[in-house]
C-alpha positions as CSV (number, residue, x, y, z in Angstrom):
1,X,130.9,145.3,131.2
2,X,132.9,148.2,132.8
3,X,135.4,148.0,130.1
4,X,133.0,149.2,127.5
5,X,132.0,152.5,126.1
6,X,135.0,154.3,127.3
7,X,137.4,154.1,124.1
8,X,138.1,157.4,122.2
9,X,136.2,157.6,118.7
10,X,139.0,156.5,116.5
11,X,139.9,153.1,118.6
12,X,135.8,152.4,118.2
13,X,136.3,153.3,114.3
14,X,139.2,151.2,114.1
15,X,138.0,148.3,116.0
16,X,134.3,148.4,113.6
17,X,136.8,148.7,110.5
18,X,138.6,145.8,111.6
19,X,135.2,143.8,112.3
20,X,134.2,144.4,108.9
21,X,137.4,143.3,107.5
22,X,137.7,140.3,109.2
23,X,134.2,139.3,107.9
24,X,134.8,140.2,104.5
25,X,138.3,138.7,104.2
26,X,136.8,135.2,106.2
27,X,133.8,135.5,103.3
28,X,136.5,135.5,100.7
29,X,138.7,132.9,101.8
30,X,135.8,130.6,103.0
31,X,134.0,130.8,99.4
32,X,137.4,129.7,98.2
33,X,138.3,127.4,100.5
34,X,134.6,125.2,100.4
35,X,135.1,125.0,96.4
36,X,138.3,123.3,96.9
37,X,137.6,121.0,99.6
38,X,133.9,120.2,97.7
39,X,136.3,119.3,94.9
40,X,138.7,117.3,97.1
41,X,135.6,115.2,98.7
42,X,134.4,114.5,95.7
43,X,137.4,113.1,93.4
44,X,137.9,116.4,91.4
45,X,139.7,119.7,90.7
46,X,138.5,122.6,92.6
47,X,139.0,126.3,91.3
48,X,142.7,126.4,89.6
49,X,142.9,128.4,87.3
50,X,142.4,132.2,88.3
51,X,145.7,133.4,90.1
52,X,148.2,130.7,91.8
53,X,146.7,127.4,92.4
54,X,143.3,129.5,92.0
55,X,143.9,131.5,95.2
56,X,141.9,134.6,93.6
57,X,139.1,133.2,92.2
58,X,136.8,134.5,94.8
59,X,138.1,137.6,94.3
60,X,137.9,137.0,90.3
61,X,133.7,136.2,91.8
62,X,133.6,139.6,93.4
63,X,134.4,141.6,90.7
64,X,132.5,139.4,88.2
65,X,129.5,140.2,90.0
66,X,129.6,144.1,90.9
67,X,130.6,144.2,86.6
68,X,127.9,142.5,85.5
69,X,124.4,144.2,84.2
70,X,121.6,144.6,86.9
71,X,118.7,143.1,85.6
72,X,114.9,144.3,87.1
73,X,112.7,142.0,86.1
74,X,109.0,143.5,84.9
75,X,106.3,143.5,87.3
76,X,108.2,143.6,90.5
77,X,108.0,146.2,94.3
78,X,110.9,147.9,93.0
79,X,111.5,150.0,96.3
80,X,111.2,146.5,98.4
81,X,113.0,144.5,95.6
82,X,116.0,146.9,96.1
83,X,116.0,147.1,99.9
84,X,115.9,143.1,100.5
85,X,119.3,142.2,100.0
86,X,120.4,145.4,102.2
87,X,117.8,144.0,105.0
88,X,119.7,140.9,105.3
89,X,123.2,141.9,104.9
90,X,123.1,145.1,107.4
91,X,122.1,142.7,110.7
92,X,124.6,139.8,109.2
93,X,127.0,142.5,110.1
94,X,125.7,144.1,112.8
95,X,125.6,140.7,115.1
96,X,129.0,140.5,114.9
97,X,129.9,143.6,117.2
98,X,129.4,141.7,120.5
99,X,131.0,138.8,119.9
100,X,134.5,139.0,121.9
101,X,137.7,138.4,120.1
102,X,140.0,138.0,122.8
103,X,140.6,140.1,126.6
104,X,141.8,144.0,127.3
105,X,144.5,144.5,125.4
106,X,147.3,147.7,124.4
107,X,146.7,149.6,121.2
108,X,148.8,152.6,121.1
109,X,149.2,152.9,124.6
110,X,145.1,152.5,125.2
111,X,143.7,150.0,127.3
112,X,140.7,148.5,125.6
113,X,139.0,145.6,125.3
114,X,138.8,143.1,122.0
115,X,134.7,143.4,121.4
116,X,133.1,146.3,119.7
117,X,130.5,146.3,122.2
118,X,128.5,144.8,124.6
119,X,124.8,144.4,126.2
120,X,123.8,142.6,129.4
121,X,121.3,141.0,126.8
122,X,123.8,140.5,124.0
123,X,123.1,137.0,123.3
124,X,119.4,138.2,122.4
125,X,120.3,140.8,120.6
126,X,122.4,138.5,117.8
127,X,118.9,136.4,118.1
128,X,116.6,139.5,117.1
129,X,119.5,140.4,114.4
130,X,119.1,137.6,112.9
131,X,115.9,137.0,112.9
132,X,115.5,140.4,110.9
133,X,117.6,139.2,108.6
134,X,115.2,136.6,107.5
135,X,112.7,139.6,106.7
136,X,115.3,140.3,103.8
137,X,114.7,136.9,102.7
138,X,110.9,137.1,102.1
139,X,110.5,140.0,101.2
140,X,112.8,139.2,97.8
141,X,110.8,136.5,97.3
142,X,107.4,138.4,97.8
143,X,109.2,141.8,95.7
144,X,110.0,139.4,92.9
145,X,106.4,139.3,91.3
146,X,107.6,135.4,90.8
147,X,106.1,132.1,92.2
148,X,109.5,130.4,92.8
149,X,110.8,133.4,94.7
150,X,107.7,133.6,96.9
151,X,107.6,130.3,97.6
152,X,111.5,130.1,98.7
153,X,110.9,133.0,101.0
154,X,107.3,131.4,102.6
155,X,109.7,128.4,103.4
156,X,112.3,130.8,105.0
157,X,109.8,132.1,107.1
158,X,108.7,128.7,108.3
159,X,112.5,127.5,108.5
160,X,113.2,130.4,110.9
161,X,110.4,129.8,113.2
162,X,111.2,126.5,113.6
163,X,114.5,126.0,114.2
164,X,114.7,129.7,116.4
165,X,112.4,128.0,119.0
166,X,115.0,125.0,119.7
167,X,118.3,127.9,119.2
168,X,116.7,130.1,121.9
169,X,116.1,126.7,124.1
170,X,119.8,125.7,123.3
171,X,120.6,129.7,124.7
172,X,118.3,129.1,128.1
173,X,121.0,126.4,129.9
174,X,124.0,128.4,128.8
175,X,122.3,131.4,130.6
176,X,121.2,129.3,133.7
177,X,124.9,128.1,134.2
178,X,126.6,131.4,133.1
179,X,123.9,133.6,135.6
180,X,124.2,136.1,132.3
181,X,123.4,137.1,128.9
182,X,126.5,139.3,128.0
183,X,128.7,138.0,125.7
184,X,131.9,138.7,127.5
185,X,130.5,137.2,131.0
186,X,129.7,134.1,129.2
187,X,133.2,133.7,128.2
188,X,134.4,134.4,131.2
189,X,132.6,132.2,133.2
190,X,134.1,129.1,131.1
191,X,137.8,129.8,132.2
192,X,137.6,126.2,134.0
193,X,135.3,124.4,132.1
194,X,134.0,124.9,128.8
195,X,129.8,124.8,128.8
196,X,130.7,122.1,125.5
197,X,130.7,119.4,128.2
198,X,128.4,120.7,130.7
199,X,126.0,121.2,128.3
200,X,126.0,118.9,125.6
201,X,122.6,117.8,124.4
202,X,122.5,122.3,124.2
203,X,125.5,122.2,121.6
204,X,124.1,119.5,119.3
205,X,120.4,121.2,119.6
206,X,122.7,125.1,118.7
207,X,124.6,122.9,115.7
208,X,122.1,121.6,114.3
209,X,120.4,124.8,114.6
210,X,122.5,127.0,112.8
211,X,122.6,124.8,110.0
212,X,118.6,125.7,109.4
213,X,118.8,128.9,110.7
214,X,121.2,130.1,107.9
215,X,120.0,128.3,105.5
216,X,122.8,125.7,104.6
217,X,122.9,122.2,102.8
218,X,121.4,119.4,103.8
219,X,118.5,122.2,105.0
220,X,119.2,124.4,102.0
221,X,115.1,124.5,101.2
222,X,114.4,128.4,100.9
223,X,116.9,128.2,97.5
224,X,116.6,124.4,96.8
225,X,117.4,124.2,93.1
226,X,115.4,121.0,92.3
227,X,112.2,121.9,92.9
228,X,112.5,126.6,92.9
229,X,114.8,127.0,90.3
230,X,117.2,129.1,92.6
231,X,114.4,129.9,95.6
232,X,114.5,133.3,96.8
233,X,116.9,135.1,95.2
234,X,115.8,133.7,91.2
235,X,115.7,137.4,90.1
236,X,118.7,138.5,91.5
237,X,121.5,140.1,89.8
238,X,124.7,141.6,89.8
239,X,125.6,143.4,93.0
240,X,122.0,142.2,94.6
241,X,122.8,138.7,94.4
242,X,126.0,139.1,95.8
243,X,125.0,140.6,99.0
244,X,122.6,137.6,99.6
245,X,125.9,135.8,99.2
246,X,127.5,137.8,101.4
247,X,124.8,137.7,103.9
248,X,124.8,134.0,103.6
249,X,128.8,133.3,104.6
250,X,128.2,136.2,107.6
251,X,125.7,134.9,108.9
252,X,128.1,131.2,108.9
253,X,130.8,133.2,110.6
254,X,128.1,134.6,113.2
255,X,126.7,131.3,114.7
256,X,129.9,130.1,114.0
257,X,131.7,132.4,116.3
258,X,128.5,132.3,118.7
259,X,128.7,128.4,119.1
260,X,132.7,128.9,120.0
261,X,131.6,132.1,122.5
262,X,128.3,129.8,124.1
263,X,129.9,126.2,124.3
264,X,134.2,126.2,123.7
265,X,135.2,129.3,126.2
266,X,135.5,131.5,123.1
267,X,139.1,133.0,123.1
268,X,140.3,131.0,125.9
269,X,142.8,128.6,124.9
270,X,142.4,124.8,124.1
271,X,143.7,122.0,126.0
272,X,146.9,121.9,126.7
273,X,147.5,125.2,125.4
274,X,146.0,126.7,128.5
275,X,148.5,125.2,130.8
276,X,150.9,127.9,129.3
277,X,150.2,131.3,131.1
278,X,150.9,133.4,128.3
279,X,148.2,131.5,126.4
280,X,145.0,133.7,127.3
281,X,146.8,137.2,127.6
282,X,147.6,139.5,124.5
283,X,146.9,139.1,121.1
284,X,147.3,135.3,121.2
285,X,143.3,134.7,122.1
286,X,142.2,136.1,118.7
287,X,144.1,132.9,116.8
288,X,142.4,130.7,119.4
289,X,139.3,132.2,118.5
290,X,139.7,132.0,114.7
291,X,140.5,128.7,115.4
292,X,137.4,127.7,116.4
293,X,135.5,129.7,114.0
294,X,136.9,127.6,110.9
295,X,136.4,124.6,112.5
296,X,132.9,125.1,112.4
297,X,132.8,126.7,108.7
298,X,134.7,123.3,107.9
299,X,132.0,121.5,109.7
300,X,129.9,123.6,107.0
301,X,132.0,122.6,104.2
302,X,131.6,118.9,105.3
303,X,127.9,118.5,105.5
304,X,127.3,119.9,101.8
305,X,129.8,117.4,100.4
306,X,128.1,114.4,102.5
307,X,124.6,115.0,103.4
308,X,121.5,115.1,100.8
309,X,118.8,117.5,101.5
310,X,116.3,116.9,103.0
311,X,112.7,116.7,102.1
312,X,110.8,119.4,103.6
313,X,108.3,117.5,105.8
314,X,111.7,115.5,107.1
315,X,112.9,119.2,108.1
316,X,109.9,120.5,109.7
317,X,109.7,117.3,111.6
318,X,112.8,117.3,113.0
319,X,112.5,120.7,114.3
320,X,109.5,120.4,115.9
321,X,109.7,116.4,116.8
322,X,112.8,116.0,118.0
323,X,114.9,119.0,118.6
324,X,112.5,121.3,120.4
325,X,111.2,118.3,122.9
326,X,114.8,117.3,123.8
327,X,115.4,120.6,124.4
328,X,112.5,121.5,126.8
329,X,113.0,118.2,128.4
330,X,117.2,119.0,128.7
331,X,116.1,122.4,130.4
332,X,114.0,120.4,133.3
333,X,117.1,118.4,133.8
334,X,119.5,121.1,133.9
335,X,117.1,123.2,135.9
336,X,116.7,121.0,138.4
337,X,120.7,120.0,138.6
338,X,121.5,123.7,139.3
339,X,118.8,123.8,141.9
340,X,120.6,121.1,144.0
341,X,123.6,123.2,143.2
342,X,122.5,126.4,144.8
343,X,120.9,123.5,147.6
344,X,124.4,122.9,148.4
345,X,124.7,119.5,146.9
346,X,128.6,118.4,146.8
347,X,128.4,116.3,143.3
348,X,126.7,118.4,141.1
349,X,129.3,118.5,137.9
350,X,129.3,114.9,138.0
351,X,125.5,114.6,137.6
352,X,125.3,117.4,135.2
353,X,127.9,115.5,133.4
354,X,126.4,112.1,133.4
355,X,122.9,113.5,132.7
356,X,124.2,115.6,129.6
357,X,125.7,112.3,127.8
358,X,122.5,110.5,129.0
359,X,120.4,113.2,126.8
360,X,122.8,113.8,124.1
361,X,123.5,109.5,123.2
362,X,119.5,109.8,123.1
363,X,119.3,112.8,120.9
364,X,122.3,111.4,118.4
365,X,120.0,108.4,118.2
366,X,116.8,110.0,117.3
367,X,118.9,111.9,114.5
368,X,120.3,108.9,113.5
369,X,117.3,108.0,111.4
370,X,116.1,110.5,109.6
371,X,119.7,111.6,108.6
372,X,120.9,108.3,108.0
373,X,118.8,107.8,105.0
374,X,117.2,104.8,107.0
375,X,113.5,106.4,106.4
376,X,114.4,106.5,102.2
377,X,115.4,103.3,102.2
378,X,112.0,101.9,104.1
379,X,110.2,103.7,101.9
380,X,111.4,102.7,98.5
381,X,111.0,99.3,100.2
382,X,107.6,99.4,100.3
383,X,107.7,100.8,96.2
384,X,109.2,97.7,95.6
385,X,106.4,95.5,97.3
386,X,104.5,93.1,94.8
387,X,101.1,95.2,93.7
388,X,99.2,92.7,95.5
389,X,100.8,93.3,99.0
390,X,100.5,96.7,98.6
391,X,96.8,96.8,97.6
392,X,96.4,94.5,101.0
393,X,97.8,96.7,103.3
394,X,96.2,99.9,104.5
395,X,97.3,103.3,103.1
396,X,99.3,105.4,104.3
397,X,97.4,108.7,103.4
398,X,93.7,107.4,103.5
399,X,91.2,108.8,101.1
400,X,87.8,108.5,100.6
401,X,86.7,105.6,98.6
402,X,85.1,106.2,95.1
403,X,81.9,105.4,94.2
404,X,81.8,101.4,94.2
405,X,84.8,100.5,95.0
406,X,85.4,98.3,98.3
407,X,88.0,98.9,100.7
408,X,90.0,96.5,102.8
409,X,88.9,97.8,105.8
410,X,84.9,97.8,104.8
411,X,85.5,94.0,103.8
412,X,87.2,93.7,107.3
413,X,84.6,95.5,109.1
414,X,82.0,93.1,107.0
415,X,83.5,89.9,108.6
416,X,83.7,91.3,112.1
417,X,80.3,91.8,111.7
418,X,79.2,88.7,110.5
């Protein structure tokens, strides 16, 4: 933390600059590059036409969009309709100062380090960005003067809540093993081992995480075409709807970068790269760290060409039955392990180890089911039952009777008594 807040003004205006850049170019080419692997996944062409092999067409997007007419629908909060897309694009950015690049390094003959900035509560502070990002989200909905809209941005609401409960639970074993919040100390303190295999029912609790908390396919509810026309955003045009696009894809490249700073060492170098001693010195930490980032944005990619949404009830559930339980419970455990650490007990990597697989074959087990499509399938098992069978068993949604009719359970309850 001593390395911070002593660089002149133009190495803090460069370094912001080049922040911004590198989200805006990683937006550009990560627009690009799902299209094309969407269309390799599933048997077709992706964008080829615009530029070679279709290597502009994102850019082709951008100006498309900032050219076309702004549209404002009648009836609508016009100051709040207008400020939405800014409320969730200005934290998207923001987040991304204290998230460390790489160590101190030489620009010009300055010594400073590759982070923006830092907090001793930094990993919070990305938390409470993002969380105020979502306000941009419901508010478009509500500023729309549309059912659809409002109903996308209700579900955001709901989304966020849910799945920020099991992401801050994810957060509290990464700060009990690291002893700090600060980005930079986190990083540091995985020089050895990254927290990735301390900690792993915490990674697979932060992944599946950040696929809710931004808002991504199969958990793409807040916009799901099928059943809210285009969810939030419907009445969005023009430049608008392109900063909800934007926000979108930063906020991707945020958890994706936190997930590589919390659980893979950040810019420290990947097996057996780190044997060499050059590896974690200079500017070669920043390609370890991209790395790491696209990996995850491919892990992105991925899930929208295999994985169906989800029905909402499925979503909810899994947030609050299964990934916030295993997480209390993986917090006892990992509690406890680093209190017979501090106790001066001589094996304690090898039960934190042992105890993390334990939890995470458990939780990869629970989330076999419902992502499986094992639930469906019992389900339109039971719609193919004989009507006779069905009318036999009990419902699965009980109702009250209507006037006259007899239930299988009163004729039940009849012969009991008799």
């Amino acid at each position: 933390m001593t390395g911070f807040g002593q660089d002149t003004w133009w190495l803090l205006a460069a370094k912001a600059v080049a922040v911004f850049a590198f989200l805006v170019l990683t937006v550009l080419i990560a627009i690009l590059a799902e299209r094309k692997l969407l269309g390799r996944m599933q048997l077709r062409w992706g964008p080829n036409r615009v530029g070679p092999r279709g290597y502009l067409q994102s850019l082709a997007d951008g100006i498309k969009l900032a050219l076309k007419e702004a549209i404002l629908p009648a009836g609508i909060d016009r100051a709040v309709f207008l400020l939405a897309p800014i409320i969730s694009t200005v934290p998207a950015i923001t987040a991304f100062a204290f998230i460390p690049f790489g160590p101190q390094v030489s620009v010009f003959g300055h010594r400073t380090m590759l982070q923006l900035t830092d907090l001793p509560v930094a990993v919070l502070f990305i938390l409470a960005l993002s969380s105020i990002g979502v306000y941009g989200i419901v508010l478009a909905g509500w500023a729309s003067g549309s059912t659809y809209p409002l109903l996308g941005g209700v579900r955001s609401t709901a989304q966020v809540i849910s799945y920020e409960v099991a992401m801050g639970l994810s957060f509290a074993t990464v700060f009990l093993y690291a002893g700090t919040m600060s980005t930079s100390q986190i990083v540091a303190a995985q020089d050895r081992v990254w927290f990735v295999f301390l900690l792993l029912p915490s990674f697979l609790v932060y992944l599946v995480s950040m696929v809710g908390e931004t808002n991504r396919a199969p958990f793409d509810l807040p916009e799901a075409e099928g059943e809210l026309v285009a969810g939030f955003h419907t009445e969005y045009s023009s430049l608008k709807f392109a900063m909800f696009y934007l926000a979108e894809y930063i906020n991707m490249t945020t958890v994706s970068a936190l997930a590589a700073t919390l659980f893979f060492g950040g810019w420290h170098a990947p097996w057996p790269l780190n044997m060499w001693a050059g590896a974690n010195s200079g500017w070669w930490p920043v390609l370890w760290f991209t790395a790491k980032v696209w990996t995850f944005l491919f892990v992105y990619f991925w899930l929208r060409a295999t994985l169906p949404r989800l029905r909402y009830d499925q979503f909810m559930a899994l947030g609050w039955k299964c990934l916030i339980p295993v997480s209390l419970l993986w917090v006892m455990v990992a509690a406890v392990i680093r209190t017979l650490r501090n106790d001066g007990y001589q094996h304690w990597t090898a039960v934190l180890v042992i105890a993390s697989v334990v939890v995470a074959f458990g939780l990869l087990l629970y989330l076999r089911r419902p992502l499986s499509g094992l639930e469906t399938r019992e389900v339109e098992r039971k719609q193919r039952q004989p009507l006779h069978e069905i009318a036999e068993a009990e419902p699965r949604f009980p109702t009250p009777p209507l006037p006259g009719e007899v239930t299988a359970g009163a004729i039940k309850e009849d012969a009991r008594g008799t």
